[in-house]
N, C-alpha and C positions, 0 to 999 in steps of 0.2 A: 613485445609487439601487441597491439589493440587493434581487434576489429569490432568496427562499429557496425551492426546490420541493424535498420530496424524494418521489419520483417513485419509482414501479416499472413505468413503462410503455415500452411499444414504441416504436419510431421511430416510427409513425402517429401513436398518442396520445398521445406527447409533443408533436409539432406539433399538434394539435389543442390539447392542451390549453391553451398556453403563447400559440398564436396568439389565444386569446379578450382576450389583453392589448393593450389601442392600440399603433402601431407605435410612436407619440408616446412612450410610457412607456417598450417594449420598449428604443428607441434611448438613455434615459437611463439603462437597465443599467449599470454597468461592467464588476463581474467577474461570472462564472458559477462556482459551484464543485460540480463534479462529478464523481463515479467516473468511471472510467477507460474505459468502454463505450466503444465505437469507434460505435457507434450514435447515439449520443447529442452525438454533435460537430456532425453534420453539418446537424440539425434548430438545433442550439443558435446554431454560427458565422450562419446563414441568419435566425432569427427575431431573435438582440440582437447585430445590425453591428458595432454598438461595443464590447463586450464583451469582453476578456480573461478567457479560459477558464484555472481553474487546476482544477486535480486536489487531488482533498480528503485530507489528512496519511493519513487511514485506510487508503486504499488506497494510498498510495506506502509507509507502514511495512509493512503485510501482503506487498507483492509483496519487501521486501527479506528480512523475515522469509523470505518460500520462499524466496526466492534461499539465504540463510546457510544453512540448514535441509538444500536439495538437495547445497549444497559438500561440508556436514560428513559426511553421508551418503556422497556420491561419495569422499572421502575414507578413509571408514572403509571403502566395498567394494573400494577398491585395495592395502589394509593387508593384508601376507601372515600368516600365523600369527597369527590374529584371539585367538586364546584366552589366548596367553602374550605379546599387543603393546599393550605400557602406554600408547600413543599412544592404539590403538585404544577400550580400557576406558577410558579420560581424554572422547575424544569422546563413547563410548556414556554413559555415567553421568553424564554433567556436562552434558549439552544444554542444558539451561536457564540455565548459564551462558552462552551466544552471545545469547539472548534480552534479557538484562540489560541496562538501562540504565547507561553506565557509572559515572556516578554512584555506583551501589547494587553496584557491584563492591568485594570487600573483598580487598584487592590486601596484607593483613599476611600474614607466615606462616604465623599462626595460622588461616587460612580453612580449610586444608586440599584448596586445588585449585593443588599447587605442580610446577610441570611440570621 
């Protein structure tokens, strides 16, 4: 059994809400899939026992996006002579290439992001 909520409530009334469901039902949950709230574990682990909580693809892509995002940044502020360092202009101009699924990356020489 799947229950789908999507929820933008507090730790209260998310139990509130979710408790209106028979425990009977609750129990035949399997997974739960939800953001990454820290909040939201603890009402969720409590009302569906049986439940395997998995975290929903959007927020594990988004938190790697920042993670890539923060590197390439940290990166480029540790790069001396910012103005004349080809590294640096390759990271600042090209950002949207880390973003890229690899896939959609055009790896000919012809692309014109040849390091």
């Amino acid at each position: 059994m799947w229950l789908i909520c999507s929820c933008n409530l507090g730790n209260k009334s998310i139990r509130q809400y979710l408790s209106q469901f028979s425990l009977k039902n609750r129990q035949k949950v399997e997974i739960v899939v939800m953001d990454m709230n820290a909040g939201y574990q603890a009402p969720i682990r409590e009302l569906f026992p049986n439940a395997i909580i998995v975290v929903d693809r959007f927020h594990i892509v988004q938190l790697a996006m920042k993670a890539v995002q923060s590197e390439r940044i940290k990166i480029q502020r540790e790069l001396s002579d910012k103005n004349h360092n080809r590294v640096y202009k390759l990271l600042k101009s090209n950002w949207k290439f880390f973003l890229k699924a690899e896939r959609n990356i055009d790896t000919s020489i012809q692309s014109g992001f040849v390091v």
